[in-house]
N, C-alpha and C positions, 0 to 999 in steps of 0.2 A: 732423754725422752724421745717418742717418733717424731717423727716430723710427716707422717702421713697426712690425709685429710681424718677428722674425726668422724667416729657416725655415731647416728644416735635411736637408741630405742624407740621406732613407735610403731603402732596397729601395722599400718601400711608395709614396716620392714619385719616384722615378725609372720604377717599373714602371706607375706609372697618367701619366707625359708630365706631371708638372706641372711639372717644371724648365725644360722647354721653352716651358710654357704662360705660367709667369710670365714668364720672357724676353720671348713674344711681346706679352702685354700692355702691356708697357711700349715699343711701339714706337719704338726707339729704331734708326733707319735708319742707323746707322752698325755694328750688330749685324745679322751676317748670321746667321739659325738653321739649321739643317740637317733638312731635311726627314726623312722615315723613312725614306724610299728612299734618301736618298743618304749615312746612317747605316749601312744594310746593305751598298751596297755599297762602305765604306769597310772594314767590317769583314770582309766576304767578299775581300777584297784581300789580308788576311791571314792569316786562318783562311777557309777555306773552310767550307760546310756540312756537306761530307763528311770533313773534315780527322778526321789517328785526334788525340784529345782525350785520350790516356791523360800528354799528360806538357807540358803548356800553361804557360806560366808569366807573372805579370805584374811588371813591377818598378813599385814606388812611391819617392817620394823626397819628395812633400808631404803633400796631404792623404791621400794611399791609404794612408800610413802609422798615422795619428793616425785615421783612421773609413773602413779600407777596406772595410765593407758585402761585398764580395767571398764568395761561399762557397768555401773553401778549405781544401786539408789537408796543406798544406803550408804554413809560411811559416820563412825565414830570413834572414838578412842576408847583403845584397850588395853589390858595388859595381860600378860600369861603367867605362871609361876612353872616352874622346872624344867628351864631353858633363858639361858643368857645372852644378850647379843655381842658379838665376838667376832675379830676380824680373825677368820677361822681358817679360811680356804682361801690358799694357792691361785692364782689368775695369769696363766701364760701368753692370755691373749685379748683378751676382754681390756683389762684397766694392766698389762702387762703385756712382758715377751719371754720368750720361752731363755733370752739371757738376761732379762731385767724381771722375774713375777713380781705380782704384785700380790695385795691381798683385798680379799671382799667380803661382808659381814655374812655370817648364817648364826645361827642359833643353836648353842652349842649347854652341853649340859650342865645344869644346876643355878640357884637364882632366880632370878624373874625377869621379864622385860616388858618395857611399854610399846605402844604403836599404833597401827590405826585397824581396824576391824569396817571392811566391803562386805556388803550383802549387794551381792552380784543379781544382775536385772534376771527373772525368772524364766523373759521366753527365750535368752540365747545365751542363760548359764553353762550351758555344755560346751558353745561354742568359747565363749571367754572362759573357759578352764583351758581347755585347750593350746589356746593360742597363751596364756599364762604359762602352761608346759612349756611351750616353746621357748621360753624366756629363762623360765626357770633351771627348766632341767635338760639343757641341751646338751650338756656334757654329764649328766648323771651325778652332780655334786651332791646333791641334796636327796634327802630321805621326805618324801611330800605326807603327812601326815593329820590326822585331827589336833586339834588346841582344844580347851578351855580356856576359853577369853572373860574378861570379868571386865565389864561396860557400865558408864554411868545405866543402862537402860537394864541390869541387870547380866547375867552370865549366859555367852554362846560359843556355839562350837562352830569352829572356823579352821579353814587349813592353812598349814603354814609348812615352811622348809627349813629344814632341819641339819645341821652338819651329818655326814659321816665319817667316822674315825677309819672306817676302814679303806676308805679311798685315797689314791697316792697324794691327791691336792690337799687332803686335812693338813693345817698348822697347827702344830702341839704348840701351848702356851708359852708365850717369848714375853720378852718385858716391852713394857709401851715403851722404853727408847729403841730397840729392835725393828720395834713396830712405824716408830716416825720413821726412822734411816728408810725401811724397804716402801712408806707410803711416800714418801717424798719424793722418791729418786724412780718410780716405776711411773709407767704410759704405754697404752694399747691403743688400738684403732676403734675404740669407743670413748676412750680420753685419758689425760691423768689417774692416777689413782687419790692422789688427793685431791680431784673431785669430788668424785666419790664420797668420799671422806666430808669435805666441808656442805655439800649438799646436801646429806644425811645431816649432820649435825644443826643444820637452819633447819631443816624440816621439822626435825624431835622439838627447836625452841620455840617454832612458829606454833606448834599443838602445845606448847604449854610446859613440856616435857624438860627434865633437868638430867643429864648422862653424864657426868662429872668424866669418865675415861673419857670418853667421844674429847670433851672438850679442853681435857688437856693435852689429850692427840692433836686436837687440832692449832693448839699453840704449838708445841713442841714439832710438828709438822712446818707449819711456816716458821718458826725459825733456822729449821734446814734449809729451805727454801729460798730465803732471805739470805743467808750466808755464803 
């Protein structure tokens, strides 16, 4: 593991570009970064500028659950159907190094998954997508899309992030002891990978939620760990 100092995602470091900035430092050419233009118009793809804002919603299922940073006034629990959560995608630098990766959840295809569903405050939803971009899709992992969310409060349409297969970081399906060996033994300059890991899984318990995988990752996880 590093032994760097950790850093950690919030408003403050997302809004002044240093998630990006450390990314690019570590020039690591197998990590493509996403420019600011082509951050905007990923997000103008979906929300427009002019888009009415009064009823926006995001769904989380990892970290946006456990430190969604997010301003919002809305949050409940959801679930989506035809998409799974799956530790999917490669992390060279984030929760990894470009000789230790690690791996980080996206939503990958077939299934259902649960999580939490934000309806974002209406007068600076454009500005909280945005800096969500930055978070999300700073190396162009994820495919940013609409959901079907289905809510105690009935059914809404929320964006979520998506694996893609066609990008060099997608991890084709490995067996969860694959899975412990590379989450145990990786760490980046934002932390452990099995952080990660057990942070999401209290998250999912704290809302009520049962992930039977998550949770025997995350024993088989600390018994590498332990040993």
């Amino acid at each position: 593991m590093t032994d760097e100092p950790l850093f950690r995602i919030t408003r403050e470091n997302l809004e002044a570009g240093t998630v990006a900035r450390l990314v690019a430092e570590r020039g690591d050419t197998a990590t493509q970064l996403a420019s600011e233009d082509e951050l905007l118009a990923s997000r103008r793809r979906i929300v427009p500028d002019d888009a009415d804002c009064s009823d926006i919603w995001v769904f989380g299922y990892g970290s946006l659950i456990f430190n969604p940073i997010m301003d919002h006034v809305d949050r409940v629990r959801a679930r989506i159907f035809g998409h799974h959560r799956r530790f999917c995608l490669w992390t060279r630098l984030g929760r990894g190094t470009p000789e230790c990766p690690g791996l980080v959840l996206a939503l990958d295809r077939g299934g259902s998954c649960t999580g939490v569903a934000y309806r974002l405050t209406p007068q600076n939803a454009i500005a909280e997508l945005d800096l969500l971009w930055r978070r999300e899709m700073v190396t162009l992992s994820y495919r940013a899309c609409w959901l079907q969310m289905h809510t105690p409060d009935g059914p809404k349409r929320g964006i979520g992030f998506v694996s893609r297969p066609d990008r060099p970081n997608y991890a084709a399906p490995m067996s969860i002891e694959t899975e412990a060996d590379v989450i145990a033994a990786a760490s980046g300059f934002i932390g452990p990978c099995c952080d990660y890991l057990f942070d999401t899984a209290e998250a999912l318990k704290s809302e009520g939620y049962r992930d039977p995988h998550l949770e025997k990752l995350v024993r088989l996880v600390k018994q590498r760990l332990a040993s």
